[in-house]
C-alpha positions as a Markdown table, in Angstrom:
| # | Residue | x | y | z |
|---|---|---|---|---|
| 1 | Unk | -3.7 | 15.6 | 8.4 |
| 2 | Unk | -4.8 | 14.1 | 5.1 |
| 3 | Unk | -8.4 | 12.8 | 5.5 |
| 4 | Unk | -9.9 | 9.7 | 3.8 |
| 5 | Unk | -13.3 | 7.7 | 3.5 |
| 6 | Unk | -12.0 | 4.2 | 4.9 |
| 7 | Unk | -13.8 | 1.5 | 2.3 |
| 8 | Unk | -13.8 | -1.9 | 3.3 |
| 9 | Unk | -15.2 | -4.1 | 1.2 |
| 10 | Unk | -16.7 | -7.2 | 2.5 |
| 11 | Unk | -13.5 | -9.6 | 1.8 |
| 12 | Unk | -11.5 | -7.8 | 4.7 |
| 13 | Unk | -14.0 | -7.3 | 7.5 |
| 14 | Unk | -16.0 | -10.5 | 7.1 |
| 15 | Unk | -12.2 | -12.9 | 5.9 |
| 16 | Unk | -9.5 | -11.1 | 7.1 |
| 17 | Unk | -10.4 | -8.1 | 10.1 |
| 18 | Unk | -6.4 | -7.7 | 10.3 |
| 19 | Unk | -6.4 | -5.5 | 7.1 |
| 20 | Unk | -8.4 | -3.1 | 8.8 |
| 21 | Unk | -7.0 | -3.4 | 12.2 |
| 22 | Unk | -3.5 | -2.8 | 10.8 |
| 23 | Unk | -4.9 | 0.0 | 8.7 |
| 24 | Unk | -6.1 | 1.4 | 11.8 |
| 25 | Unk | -3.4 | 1.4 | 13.8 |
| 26 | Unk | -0.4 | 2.8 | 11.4 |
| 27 | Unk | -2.9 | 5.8 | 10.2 |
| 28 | Unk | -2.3 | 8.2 | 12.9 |
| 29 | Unk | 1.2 | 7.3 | 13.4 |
| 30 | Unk | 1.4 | 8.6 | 9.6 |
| 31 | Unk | -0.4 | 11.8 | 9.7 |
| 32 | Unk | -3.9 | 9.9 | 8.2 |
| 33 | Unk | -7.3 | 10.4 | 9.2 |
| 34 | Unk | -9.1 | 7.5 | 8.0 |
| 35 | Unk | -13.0 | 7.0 | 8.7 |
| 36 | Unk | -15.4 | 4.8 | 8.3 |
| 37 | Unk | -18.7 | 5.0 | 6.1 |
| 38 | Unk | -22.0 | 4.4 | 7.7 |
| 39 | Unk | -24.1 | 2.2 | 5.2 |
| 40 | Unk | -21.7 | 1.2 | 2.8 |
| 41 | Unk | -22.1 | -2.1 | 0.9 |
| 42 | Unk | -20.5 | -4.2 | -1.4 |
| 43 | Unk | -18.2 | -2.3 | -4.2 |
| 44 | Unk | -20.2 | -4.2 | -6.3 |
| 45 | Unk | -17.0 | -6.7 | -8.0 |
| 46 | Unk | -16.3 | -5.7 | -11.8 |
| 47 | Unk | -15.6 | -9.7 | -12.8 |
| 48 | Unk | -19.2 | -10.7 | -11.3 |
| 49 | Unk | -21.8 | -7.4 | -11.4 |
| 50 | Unk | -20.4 | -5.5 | -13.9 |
| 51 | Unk | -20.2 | -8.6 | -16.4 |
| 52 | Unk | -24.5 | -9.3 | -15.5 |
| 53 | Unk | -25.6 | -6.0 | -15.1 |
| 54 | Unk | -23.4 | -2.5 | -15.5 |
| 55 | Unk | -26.3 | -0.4 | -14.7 |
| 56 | Unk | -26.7 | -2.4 | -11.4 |
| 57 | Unk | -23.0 | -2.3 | -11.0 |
| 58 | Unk | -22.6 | 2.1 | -11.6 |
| 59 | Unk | -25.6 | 2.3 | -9.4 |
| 60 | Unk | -24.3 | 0.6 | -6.4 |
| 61 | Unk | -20.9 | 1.7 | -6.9 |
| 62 | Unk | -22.5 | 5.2 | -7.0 |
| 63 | Unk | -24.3 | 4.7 | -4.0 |
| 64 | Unk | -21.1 | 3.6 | -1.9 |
| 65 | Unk | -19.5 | 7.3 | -3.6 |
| 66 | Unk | -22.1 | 9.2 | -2.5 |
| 67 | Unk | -21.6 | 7.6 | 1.4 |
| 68 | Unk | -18.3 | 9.2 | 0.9 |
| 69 | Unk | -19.1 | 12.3 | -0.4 |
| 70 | Unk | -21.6 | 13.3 | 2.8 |
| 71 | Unk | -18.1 | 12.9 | 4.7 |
| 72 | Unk | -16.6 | 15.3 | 2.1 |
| 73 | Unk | -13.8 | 13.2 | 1.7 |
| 74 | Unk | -11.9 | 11.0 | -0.8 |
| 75 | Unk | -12.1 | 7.2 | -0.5 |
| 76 | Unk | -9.1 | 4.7 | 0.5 |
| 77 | Unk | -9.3 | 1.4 | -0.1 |
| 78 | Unk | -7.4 | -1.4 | 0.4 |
| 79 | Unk | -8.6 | -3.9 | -2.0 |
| 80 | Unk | -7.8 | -4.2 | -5.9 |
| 81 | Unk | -11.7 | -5.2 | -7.2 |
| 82 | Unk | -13.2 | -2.4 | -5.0 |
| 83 | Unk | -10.1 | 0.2 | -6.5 |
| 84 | Unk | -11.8 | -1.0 | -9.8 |
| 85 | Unk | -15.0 | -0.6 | -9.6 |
| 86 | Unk | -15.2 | 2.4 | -7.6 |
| 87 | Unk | -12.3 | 4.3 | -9.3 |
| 88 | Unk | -13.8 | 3.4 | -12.8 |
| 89 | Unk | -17.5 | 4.1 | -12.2 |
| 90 | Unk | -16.3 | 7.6 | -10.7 |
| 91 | Unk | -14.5 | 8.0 | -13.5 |
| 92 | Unk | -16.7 | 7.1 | -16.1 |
| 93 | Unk | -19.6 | 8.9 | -14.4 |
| 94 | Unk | -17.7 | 12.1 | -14.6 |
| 95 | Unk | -16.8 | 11.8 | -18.4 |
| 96 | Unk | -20.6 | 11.0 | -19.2 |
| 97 | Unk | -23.3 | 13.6 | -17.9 |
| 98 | Unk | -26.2 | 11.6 | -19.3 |
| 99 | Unk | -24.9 | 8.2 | -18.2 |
| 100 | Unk | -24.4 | 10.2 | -14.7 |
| 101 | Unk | -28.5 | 11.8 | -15.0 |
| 102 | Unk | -29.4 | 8.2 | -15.5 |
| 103 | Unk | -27.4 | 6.8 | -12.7 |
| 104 | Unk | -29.0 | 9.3 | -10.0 |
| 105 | Unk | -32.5 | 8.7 | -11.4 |
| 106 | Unk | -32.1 | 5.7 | -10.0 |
| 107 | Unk | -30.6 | 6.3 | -6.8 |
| 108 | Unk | -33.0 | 8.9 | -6.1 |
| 109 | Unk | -35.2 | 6.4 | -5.0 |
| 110 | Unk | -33.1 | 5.4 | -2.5 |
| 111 | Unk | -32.5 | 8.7 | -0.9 |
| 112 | Unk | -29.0 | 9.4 | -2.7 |
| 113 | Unk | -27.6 | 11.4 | -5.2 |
| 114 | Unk | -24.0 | 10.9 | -7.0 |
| 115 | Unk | -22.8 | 14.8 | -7.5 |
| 116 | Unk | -18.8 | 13.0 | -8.6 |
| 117 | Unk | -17.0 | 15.4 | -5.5 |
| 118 | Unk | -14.9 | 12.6 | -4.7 |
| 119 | Unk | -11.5 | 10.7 | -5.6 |
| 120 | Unk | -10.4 | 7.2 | -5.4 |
| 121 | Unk | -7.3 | 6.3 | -4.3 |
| 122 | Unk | -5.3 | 2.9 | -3.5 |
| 123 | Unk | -4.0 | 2.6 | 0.0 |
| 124 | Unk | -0.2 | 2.3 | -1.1 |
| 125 | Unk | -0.8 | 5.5 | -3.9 |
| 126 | Unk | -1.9 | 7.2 | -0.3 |
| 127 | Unk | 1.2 | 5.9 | 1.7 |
| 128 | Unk | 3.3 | 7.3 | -1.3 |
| 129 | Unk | 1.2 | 10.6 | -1.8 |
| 130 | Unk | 0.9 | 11.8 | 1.6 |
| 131 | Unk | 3.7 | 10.0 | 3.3 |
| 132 | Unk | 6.6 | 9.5 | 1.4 |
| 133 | Unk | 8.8 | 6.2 | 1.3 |
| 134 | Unk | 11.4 | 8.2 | 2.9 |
| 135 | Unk | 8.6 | 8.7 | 6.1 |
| 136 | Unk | 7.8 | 5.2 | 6.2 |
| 137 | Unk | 11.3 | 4.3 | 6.2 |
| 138 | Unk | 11.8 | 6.3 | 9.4 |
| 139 | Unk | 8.8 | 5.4 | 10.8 |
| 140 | Unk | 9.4 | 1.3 | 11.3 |
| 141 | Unk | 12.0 | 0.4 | 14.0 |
| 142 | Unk | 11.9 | -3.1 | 12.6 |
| 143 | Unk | 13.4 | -3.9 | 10.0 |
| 144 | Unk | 13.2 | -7.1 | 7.1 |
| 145 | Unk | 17.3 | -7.3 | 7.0 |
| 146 | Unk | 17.6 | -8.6 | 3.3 |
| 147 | Unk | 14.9 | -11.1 | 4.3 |
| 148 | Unk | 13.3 | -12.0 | 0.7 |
| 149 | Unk | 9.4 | -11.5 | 0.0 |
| 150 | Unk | 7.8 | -11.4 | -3.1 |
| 151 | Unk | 5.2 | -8.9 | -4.0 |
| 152 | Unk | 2.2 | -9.5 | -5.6 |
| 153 | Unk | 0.5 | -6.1 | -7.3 |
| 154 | Unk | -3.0 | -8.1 | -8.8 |
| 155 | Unk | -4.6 | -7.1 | -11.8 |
| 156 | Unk | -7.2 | -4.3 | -11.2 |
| 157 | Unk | -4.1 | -2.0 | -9.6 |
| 158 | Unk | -2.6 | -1.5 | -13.1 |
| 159 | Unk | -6.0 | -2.3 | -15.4 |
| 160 | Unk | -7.2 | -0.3 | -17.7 |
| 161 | Unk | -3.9 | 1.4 | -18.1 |
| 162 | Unk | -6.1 | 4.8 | -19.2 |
| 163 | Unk | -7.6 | 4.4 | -15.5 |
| 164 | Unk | -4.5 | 3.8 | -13.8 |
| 165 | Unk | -1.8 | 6.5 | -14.7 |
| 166 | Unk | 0.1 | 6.7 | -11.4 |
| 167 | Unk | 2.1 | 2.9 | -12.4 |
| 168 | Unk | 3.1 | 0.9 | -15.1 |
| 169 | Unk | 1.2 | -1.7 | -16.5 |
| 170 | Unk | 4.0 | -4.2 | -17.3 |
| 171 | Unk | 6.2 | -2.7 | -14.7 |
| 172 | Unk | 4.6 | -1.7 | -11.5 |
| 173 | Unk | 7.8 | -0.6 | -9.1 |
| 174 | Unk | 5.6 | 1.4 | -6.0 |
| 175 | Unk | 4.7 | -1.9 | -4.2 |
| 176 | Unk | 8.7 | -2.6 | -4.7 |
| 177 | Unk | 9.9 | 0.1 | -3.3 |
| 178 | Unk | 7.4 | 0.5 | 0.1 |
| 179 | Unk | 8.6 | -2.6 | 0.4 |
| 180 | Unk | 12.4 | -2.6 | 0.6 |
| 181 | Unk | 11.5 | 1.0 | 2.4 |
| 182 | Unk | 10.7 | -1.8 | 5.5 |
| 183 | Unk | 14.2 | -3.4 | 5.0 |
| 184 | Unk | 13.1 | -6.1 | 2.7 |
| 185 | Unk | 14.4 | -7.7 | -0.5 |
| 186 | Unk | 11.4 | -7.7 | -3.1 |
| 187 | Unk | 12.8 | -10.6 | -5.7 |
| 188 | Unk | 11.6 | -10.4 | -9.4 |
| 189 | Unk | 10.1 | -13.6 | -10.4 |
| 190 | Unk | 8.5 | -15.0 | -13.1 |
| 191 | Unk | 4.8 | -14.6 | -14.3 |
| 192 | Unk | 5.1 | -11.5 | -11.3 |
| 193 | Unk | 2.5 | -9.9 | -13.2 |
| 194 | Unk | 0.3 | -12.7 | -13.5 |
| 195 | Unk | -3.5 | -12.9 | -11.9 |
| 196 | Unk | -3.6 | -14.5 | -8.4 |
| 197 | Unk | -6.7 | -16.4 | -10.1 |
| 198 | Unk | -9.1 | -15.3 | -8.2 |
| 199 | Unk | -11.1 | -12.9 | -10.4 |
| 200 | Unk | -13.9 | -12.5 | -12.5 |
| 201 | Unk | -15.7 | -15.0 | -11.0 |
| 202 | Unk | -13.5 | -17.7 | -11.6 |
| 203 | Unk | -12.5 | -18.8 | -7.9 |
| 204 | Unk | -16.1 | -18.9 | -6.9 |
| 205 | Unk | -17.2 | -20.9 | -10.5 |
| 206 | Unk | -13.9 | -23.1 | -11.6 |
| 207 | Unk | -11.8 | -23.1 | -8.0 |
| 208 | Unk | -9.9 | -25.7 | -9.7 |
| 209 | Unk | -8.6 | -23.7 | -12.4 |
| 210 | Unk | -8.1 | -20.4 | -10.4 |
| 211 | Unk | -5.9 | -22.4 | -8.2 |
| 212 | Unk | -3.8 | -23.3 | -11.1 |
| 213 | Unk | -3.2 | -19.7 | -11.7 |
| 214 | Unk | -2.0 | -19.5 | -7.6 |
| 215 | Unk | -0.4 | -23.0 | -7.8 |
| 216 | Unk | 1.9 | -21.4 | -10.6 |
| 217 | Unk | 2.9 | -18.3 | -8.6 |
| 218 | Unk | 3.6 | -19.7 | -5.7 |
| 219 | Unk | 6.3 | -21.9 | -7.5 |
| 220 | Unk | 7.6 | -18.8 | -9.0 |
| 221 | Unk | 8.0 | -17.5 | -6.0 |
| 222 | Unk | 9.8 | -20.3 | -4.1 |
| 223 | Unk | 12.5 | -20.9 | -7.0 |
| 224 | Unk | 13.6 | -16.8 | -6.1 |
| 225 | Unk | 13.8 | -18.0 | -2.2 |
| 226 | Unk | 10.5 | -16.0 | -1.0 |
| 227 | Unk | 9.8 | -16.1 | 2.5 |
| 228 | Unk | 6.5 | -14.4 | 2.4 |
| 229 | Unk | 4.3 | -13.3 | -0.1 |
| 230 | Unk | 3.0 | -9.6 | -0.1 |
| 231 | Unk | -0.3 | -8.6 | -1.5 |
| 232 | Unk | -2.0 | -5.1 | -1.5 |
| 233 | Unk | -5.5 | -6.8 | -2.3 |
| 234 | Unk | -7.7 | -8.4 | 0.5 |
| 235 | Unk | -9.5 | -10.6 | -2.4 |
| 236 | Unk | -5.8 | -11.4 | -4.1 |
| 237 | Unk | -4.9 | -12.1 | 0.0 |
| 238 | Unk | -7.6 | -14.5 | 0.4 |
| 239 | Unk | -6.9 | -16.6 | -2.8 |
| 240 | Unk | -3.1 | -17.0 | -1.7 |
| 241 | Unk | -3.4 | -17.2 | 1.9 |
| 242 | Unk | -6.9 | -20.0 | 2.0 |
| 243 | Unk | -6.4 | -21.3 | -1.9 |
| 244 | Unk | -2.8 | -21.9 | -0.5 |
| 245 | Unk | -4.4 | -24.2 | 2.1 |
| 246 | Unk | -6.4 | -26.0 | -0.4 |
| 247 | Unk | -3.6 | -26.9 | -2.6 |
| 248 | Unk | -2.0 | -28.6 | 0.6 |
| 249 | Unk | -4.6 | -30.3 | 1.6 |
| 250 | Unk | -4.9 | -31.8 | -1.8 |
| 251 | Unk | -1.4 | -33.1 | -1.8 |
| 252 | Unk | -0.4 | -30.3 | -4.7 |
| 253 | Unk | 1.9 | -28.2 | -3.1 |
| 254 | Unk | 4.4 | -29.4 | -0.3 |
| 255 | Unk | 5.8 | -26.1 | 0.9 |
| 256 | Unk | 4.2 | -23.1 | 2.2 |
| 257 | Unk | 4.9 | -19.6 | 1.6 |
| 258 | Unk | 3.3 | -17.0 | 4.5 |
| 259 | Unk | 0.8 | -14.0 | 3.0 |
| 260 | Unk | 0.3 | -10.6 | 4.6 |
| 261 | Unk | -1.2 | -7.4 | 3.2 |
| 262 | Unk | 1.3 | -4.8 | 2.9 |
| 263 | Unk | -0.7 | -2.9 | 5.5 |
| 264 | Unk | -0.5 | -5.7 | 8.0 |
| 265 | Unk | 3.6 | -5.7 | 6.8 |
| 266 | Unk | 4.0 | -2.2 | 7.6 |
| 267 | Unk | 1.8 | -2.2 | 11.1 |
| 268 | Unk | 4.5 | -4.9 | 12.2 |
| 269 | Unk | 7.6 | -3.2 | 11.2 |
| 270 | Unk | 6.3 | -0.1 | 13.2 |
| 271 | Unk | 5.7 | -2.4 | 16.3 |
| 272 | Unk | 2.0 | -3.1 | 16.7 |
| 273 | Unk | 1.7 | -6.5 | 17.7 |
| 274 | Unk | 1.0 | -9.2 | 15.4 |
| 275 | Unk | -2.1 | -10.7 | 17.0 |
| 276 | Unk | -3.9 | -7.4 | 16.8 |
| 277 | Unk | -3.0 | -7.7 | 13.0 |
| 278 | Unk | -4.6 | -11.0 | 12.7 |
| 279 | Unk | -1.9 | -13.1 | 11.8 |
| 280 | Unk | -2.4 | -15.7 | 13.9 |
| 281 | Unk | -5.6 | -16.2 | 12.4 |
| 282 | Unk | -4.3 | -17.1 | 8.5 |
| 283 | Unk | -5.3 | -20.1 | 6.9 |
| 284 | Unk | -1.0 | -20.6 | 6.1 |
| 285 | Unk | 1.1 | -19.4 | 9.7 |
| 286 | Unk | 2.9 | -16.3 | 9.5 |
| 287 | Unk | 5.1 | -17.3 | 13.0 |
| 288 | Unk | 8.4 | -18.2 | 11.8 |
| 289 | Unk | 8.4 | -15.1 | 9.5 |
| 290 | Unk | 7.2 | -13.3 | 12.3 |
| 291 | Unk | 9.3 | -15.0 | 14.6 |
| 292 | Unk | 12.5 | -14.3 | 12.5 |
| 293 | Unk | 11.9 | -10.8 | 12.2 |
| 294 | Unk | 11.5 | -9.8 | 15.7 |
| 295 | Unk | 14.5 | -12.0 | 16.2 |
| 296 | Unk | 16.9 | -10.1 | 13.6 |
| 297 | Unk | 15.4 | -6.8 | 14.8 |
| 298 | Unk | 16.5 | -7.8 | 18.4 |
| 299 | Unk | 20.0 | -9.0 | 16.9 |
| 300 | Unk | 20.7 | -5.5 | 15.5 |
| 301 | Unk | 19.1 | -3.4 | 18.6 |
């Protein structure tokens, strides 16, 4: 059984608690060991820390990489700005042994030490790594039935291309494909590839403008017929699923599209049920995609 270092973030456990939960609960029916990591803190976010301060940012992120390595295991995450920072700074502190020396001066004041034993991995590079579409396939009973849904890959999954060798930058297909594993049909749209708007600190400093970005998308999406929209990012999650909200209640958007993490996609498809998942708690409902799935699934039992 693969084992993993199970980073959080902050966006899932203190936003959206389903992420983990469904992360949880399809692990061991895959053959993963994920665990958790006493102590750890924020990635730190590469729009926000890394801009102010990249010593700050390689020492925290260093910290968090250390956690893992006392658990002598590689990290999973399931969020697109931690993937980022914490894939890049072990990276870079790997390729750089003075930058590295500098680094653990630091965190030797804290009781830590960065020795770079670890990997960092994307949840979805895991599910296709260790599992195999062909597993997960197998492993859901239910089943999307052509149902359309629109995936949503975010920007720090396939940027910096030199960082991020297991997809394509201007055509990401994995996302695609564990998708349409589940049954689905994952419709091109346009501007797939564009920023949720979210990043770099632009949702917390112009939430006006970042909602443009998600306004845009989520017309993309509804001109291809998209019945949900599927993330693998919790921060990307948050900006479609509460932004989404927000552009209702100001009057500029009249439809809604649901949002679910992949994770909490595939935990329903292998029949965990969709309150433990936190679905019922979404700022836009998820019932009547929910509803209609369980329906078709008991059409073709």
């Amino acid at each position: 059984m693969a084992k993993y270092a199970f980073y959080l973030g902050c966006i899932a456990p203190n936003r959206y608690p389903g992420i983990e939960a469904s992360m949880k609960a399809i692990a061991p029916k895959l053959g993963l060991e994920i665990i958790d990591i006493p102590g750890a803190s924020c990635c730190p976010p590469p729009g926000v820390i890394r801009s102010f301060d990249k010593m700050t940012w390689y020492v925290i992120a260093a910290r968090n990489l250390s956690l893992a390595e006392s658990l002598k295991a590689d990290v999973i995450v399931v969020c697109n700005g931690c993937y980022a920072t914490l894939r890049d700074v072990n990276i870079e502190l790997k390729e750089n042994p003075q930058l590295m020396q500098k680094v653990n001066s630091l965190l030797s004041k804290y009781g830590r030490e960065y020795k770079g034993e670890v990997e960092v991995y994307h949840f979805i590079d895991v599910l296709a790594k260790d599992v195999g579409i062909n597993r997960i396939a197998e492993e859901t009973p239910l089943k999307g039935d052509g149902m359309k849904v629109a995936a949503h890959y975010g920007c720090h999954y396939v940027k910096p291309s030199k960082y991020r060798p297991s997809t394509s930058v201007e055509y990401p297909e994995l996302l695609d494909k564990l998708i349409e594993a589940l049954g689905f049909k994952s419709v091109q749209y346009v501007d797939k590839n564009m920023c949720c708007g979210a990043g770099g600190g632009v949702r917390s400093s112009f939430l006006d403008l970042s909602l443009d970005f998600t306004l845009t998308k989520l017309q993309r999406m509804k001109e291809v017929g998209a019945e949900a929209l599927i993330n693998i990012c919790s921060f990307c999650h948050l900006q479609f699923d509460a932004g989404q909200k927000i552009l209702m209640d100001k009057g500029l958007l009249n439809f809604s599209i649901p949002v679910l993490h992949y994770s909490q996609l595939l935990a329903l498809c292998m029949g965990v049920e969709p309150k433990r998942l936190g679905l019922h708690e979404h700022a836009i409902s998820t019932k009547e995609f929910v509803e209609k799935l369980l329906e078709l699934s008991k059409t073709k039992g």
